[in-house]
C-alpha positions as CSV (number, residue, x, y, z in Angstrom):
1,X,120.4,89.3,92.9
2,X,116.4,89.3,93.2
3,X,115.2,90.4,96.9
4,X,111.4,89.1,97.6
5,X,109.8,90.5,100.9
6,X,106.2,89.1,101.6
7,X,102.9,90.9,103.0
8,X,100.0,90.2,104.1
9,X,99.6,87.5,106.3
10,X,97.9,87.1,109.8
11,X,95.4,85.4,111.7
12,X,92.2,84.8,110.2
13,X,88.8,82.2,111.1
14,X,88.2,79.2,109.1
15,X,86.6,79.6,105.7
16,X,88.2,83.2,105.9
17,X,90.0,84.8,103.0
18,X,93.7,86.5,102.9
19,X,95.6,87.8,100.0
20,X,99.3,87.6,100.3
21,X,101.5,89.9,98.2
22,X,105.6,89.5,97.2
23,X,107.2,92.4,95.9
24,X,110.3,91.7,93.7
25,X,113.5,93.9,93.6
26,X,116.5,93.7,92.3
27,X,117.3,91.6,88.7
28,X,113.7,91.0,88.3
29,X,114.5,90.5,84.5
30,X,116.3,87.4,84.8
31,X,112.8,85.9,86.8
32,X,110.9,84.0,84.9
33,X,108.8,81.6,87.4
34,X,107.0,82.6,91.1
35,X,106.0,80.5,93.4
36,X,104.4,80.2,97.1
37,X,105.4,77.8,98.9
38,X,104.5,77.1,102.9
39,X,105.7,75.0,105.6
40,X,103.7,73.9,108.6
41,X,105.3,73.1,112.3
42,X,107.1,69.8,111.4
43,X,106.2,69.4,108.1
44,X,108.5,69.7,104.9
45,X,108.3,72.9,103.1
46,X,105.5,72.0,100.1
47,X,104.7,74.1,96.7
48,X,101.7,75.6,96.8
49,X,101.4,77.2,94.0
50,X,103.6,79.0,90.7
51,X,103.3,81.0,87.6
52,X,105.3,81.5,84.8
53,X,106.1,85.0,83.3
54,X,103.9,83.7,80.4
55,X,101.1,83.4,82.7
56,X,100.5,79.5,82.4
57,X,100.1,78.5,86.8
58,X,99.9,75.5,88.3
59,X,98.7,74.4,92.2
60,X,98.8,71.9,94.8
61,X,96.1,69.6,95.1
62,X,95.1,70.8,98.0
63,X,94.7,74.2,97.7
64,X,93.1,73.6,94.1
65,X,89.8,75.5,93.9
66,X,90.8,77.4,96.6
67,X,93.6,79.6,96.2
68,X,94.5,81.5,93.0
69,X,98.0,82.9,92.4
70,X,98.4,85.8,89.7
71,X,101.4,88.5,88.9
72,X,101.6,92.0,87.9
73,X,104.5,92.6,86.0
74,X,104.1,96.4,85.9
75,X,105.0,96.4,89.7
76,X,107.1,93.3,90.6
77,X,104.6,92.2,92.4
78,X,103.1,88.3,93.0
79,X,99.8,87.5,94.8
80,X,98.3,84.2,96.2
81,X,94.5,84.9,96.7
82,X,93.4,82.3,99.6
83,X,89.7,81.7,100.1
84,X,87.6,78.9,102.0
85,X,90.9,78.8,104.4
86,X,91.1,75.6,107.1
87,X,93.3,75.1,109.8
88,X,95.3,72.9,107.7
89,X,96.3,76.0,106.1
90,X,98.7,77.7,108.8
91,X,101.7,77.7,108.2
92,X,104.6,80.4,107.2
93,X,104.7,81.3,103.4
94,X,107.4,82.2,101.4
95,X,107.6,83.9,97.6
96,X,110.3,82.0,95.6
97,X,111.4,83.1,92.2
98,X,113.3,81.1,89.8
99,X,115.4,82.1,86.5
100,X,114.5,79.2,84.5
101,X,110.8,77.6,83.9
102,X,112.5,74.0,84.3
103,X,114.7,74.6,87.2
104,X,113.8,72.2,90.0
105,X,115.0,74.6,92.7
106,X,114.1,77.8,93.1
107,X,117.1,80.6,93.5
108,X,115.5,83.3,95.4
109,X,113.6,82.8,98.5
110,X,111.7,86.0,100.6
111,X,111.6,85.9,104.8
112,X,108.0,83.6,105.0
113,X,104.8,85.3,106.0
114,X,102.8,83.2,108.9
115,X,99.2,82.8,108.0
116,X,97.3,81.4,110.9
117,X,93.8,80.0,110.5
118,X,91.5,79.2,113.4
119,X,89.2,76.7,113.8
């Protein structure tokens, strides 16, 4: 069992910045991709961005630019750097992890973080 608990959300102004942080316990060996994924009032949950224990990362369209996801393996640890934040942008985010690269659904999930941006 992996357990992912989330950090660093809150309310912040349009064009703000937040850095949100997952910290991985557990059977962190068997992890090999992270991900942040978010889901907005009536909206389906979306991915918004991942990286792979080799480091390769990929990212929504629309936070492309914007957002930059990174890992340090020495503490377990995931972050998704947000910058130039819209309203469009709230919504609660969860850390996933997954065991295998390929896997189309992720195995471990965290709580979700709301990040709340204001216009």
């Amino acid at each position: 069992q992996v357990q992912l608990v989330e950090s660093g959300g809150g309310l912040v102004q349009a064009g703000g910045f937040l850095r949100l942080s997952c910290a991985a316990s557990g059977s962190i060996f068997s992890i090999n991709t992270m991900g942040w994924y978010r889901q907005a009032p009536g909206k389906q949950r979306e991915l918004v961005a991942a990286i792979t224990s080799g480091g390769s990362t990929n990212y929504a369209g629309s936070v492309k630019g914007r957002f930059t996801i990174s890992r340090d393996n020495a503490k377990n640890t995931v972050y998704l750097q947000m910058s130039s934040l819209k309203p469009e942008d709230t919504a609660v985010y969860y850390c996933a992890a997954k065991r295998h690269v390929l896997a189309v659904q992720y195995d471990y999930w965290g709580q979700g973080t709301q990040v709340t941006v204001s216009s």
